[in-house]
BAZA-269227 format. One record per residue (C-alpha): x, y, z. Coordinates in steps of 0.1 Angstrom, whole numbers. Each point is the difference from the previous one (the first is absolute). Layout:
[[X Y Z]]
...
END
This chain:
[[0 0 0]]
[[16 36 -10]]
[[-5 26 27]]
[[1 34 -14]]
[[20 21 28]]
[[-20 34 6]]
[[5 25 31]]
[[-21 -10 27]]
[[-13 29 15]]
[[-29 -7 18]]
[[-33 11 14]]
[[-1 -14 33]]
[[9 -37 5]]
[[-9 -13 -32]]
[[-10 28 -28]]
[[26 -1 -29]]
[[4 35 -21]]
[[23 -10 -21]]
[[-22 -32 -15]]
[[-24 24 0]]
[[18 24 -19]]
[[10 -31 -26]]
[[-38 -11 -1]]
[[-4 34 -13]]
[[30 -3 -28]]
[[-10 -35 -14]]
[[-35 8 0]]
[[-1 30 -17]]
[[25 -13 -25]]
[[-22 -26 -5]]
[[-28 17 -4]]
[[14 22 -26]]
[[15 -29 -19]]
[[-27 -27 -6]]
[[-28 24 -1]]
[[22 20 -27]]
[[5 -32 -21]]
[[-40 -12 0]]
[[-15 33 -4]]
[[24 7 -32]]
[[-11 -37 -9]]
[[-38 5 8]]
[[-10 31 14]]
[[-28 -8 18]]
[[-7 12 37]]
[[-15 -34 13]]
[[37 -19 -10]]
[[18 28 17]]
[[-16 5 30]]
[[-1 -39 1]]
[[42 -1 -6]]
[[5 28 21]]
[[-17 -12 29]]
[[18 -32 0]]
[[36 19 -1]]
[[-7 11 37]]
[[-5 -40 10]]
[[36 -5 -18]]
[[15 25 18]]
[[-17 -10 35]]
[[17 -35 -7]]
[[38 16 -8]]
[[-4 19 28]]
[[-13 -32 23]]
[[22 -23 -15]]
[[32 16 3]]
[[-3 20 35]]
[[12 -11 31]]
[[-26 -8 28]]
[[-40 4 -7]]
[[-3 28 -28]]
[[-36 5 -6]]
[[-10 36 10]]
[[31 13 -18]]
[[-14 -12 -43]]
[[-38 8 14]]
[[13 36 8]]
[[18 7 -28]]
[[-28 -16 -20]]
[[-22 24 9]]
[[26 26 -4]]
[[2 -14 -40]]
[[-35 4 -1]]
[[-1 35 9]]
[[26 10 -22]]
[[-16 -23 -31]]
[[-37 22 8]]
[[15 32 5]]
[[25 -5 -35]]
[[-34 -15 -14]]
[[-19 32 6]]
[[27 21 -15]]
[[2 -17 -30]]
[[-42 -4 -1]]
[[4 -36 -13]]
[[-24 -14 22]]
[[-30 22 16]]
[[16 3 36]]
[[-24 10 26]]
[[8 6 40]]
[[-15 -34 5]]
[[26 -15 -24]]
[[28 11 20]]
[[-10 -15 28]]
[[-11 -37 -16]]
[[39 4 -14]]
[[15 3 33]]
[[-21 -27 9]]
[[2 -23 -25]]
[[40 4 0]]
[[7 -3 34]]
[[-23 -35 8]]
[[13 -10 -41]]
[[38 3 14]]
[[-6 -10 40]]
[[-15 -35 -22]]
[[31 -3 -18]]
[[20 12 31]]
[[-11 -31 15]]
[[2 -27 -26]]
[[38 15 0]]
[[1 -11 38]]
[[-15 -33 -6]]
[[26 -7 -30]]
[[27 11 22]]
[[-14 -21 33]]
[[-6 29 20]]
[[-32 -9 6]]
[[-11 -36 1]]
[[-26 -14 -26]]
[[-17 -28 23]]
[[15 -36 8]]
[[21 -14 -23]]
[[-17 -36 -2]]
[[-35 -9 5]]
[[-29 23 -11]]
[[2 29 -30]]
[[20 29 5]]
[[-25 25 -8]]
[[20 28 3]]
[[24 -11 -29]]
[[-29 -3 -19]]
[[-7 32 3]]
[[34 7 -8]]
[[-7 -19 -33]]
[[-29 18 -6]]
[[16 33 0]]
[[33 -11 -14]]
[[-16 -17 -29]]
[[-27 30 -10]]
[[29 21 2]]
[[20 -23 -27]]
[[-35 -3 -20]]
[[-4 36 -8]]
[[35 6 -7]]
[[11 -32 -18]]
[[-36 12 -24]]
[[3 35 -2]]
[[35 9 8]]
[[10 -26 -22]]
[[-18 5 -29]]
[[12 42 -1]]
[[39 -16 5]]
[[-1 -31 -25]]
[[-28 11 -22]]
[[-18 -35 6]]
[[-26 -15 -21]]
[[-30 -23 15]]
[[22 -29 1]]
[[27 16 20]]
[[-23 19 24]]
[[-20 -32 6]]
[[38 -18 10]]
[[14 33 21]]
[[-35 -5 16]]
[[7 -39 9]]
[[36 11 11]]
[[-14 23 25]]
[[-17 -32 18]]
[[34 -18 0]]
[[19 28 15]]
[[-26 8 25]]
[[5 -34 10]]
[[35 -4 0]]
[[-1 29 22]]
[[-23 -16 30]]
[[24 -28 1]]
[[29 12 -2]]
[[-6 23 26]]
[[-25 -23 23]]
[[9 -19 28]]
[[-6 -33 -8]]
[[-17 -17 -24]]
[[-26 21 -16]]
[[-18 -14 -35]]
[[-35 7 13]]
[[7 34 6]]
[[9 11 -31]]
[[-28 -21 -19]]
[[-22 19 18]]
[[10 30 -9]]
[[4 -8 -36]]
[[-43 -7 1]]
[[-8 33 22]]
[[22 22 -27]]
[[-18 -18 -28]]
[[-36 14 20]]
[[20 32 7]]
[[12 3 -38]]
[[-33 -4 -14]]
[[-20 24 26]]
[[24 25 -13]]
[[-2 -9 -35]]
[[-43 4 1]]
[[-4 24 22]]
[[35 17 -3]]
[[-1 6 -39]]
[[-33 -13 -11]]
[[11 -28 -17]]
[[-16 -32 17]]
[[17 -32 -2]]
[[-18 -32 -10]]
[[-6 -28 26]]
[[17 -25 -22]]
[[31 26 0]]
[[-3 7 36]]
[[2 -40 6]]
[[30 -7 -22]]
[[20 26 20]]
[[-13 -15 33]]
[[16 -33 -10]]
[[33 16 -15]]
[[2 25 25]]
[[2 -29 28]]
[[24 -26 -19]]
[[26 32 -6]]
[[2 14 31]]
[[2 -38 12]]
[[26 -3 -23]]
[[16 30 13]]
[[0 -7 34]]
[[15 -34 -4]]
[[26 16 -15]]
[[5 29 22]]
[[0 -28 26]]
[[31 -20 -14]]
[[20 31 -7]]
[[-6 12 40]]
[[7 -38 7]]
[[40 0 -20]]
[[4 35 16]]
[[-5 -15 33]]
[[23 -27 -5]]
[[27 24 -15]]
END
C-alpha cells in the first residue's frame, strides 16, 4: 500500500487539514478533467452532472485510502467545498440555471458523495472493519461493490467512449470490464473470502444501471435486457472476485 506523506496539521485529535486540502486538489482536478472530456464528447447536462458527481466519490476514496488513521470528515468537507466552488463557477458561466437552493444541494450532495468514498477508502485500507471474515455476508463490502462498480460503469461507458471513441461493441465490453474490476477490487481488498459479495453487487448495479437508464435519460431497458445483465453481471463480478482473491492470496504468501 503507497502512503502519500502530507503535513499533519490537525484539528483536534484526529482532524487532518492537509488530506483535506489534497481532497480538494484531486477532486477538483477531477472534476475538471472527466467532466471536460464527456461534455466535449456529449454535451448533455444529465452525463455531466452524472460524471461530476461521481468525481467527488473518487476523491473521497484517495483521500480514505491513502491517509493515515480514520479520514472520513476530511474528503466529506472538502466535498462540499468542490461543490460550492463547482455552483458558484456554474452561475458565473450560466451553464446551468443556478438558484440559492442549488448551492446548498451541491454542498450537500459533495460532502455525503466524498464522506461515502471517504469510507470505502478506509474499508480498502482496513481502517475500518467490514464484518467477520468467515461465516455470513459481508454486507458492508457489498456496498463497497455497489459503489465501486457504478462508479467503473459510468466511466468505463461514458468516459470511455469520449477517450477511445467506442462503438456499440466496445462500449457493451468496457461495460462487462467494469463488473470484473469491481470485483477484483472486493477481493483483493476483503478479508477473507468474499465471492458472494461481489455477485451481489454485480445484480443491485444491474437494478441500479437500469433505474438510471429509464428514469435517468428516458430510455427504458427491456426485461429481457435487464435479465441478461443480471446473469452476466453476477458471473463477472464472481469471476472477478475469484480472481482478486488469488492475487490477495500470492501477495500474502510473498
Amino acid at each position: 500500500m503507497v502512503t502519500v506523506p502530507v503535513h499533519e496539521a490537525s484539528l483536534g485529535p484526529t482532524f487532518r487539514w492537509g488530506w483535506m486540502t489534497i481532497g480538494i486538489v484531486v477532486g477538483s482536478l477531477l472534476i475538471a478533467t472527466f467532466v471536460g472530456v464527456v461534455w466535449n464528447e456529449q454535451p448533455r447536462p444529465a452525463i455531466a452532472l452524472l460524471v461530476g458527481g461521481l468525481t467527488f466519490v473518487l476523491a473521497g476514496i484517495f483521500v480514505g485510502f491513502n491517509s493515515p488513521g480514520k479520514t472520513v470528515v476530511e474528503p466529506g468537507i472538502a466535498g462540499a467545498v468542490i461543490g460550492l466552488a463547482a455552483a458558484t463557477i456554474l452561475a458565473a458561466l450560466g451553464t446551468f440555471p443556478v438558484t440559492v437552493g442549488t448551492f446548498f444541494q451541491w454542498i450537500l450532495a459533495g460532502g455525503v458523495l466524498a464522506a461515502l468514498g471517504g469510507w470505502v477508502g478506509e474499508l480498502m485500507q482496513g481502517t475500518i472493519a467490514g464484518g467477520e471474515a468467515r461465516g455470513r455476508i459481508q454486507w458492508p463490502w457489498v456496498v463497497v461493490g455497489v459503489v465501486l462498480g457504478f462508479v467503473f460503469n459510468i466511466y468505463f461507458v461514458f468516459v470511455g467512449r469520449a477517450l477511445f471513441d467506442l462503438g456499440a461493441l466496445g462500449l457493451l465490453g468496457s461495460f462487462a470490464l467494469s463488473f470484473l474490476i469491481t470485483g477484483f477490487f472486493v477481493g483483493f481488498f476483503s478479508p477473507g473470502v468474499t465471492l458472494a459479495e461481489p455477485a451481489v453487487a454485480g445484480l443491485l448495479l444491474v437494478i441500479i444501471d437500469s433505474g438510471v437508464t429509464t428514469f435517468g435519460f428516458g430510455a427504458p431497458m427491456p426485461m429481457g435486457t435487464v435479465l441478461l445483465g443480471l446473469v452476466g453481471a453476477f458471473f463477472l463480478a464472481l469471476l472477478g472476485g475469484w480472481l482478486g482473491e488469488l492475487v490477495q492470496e500470492d501477495a500474502a504468501r510473498a
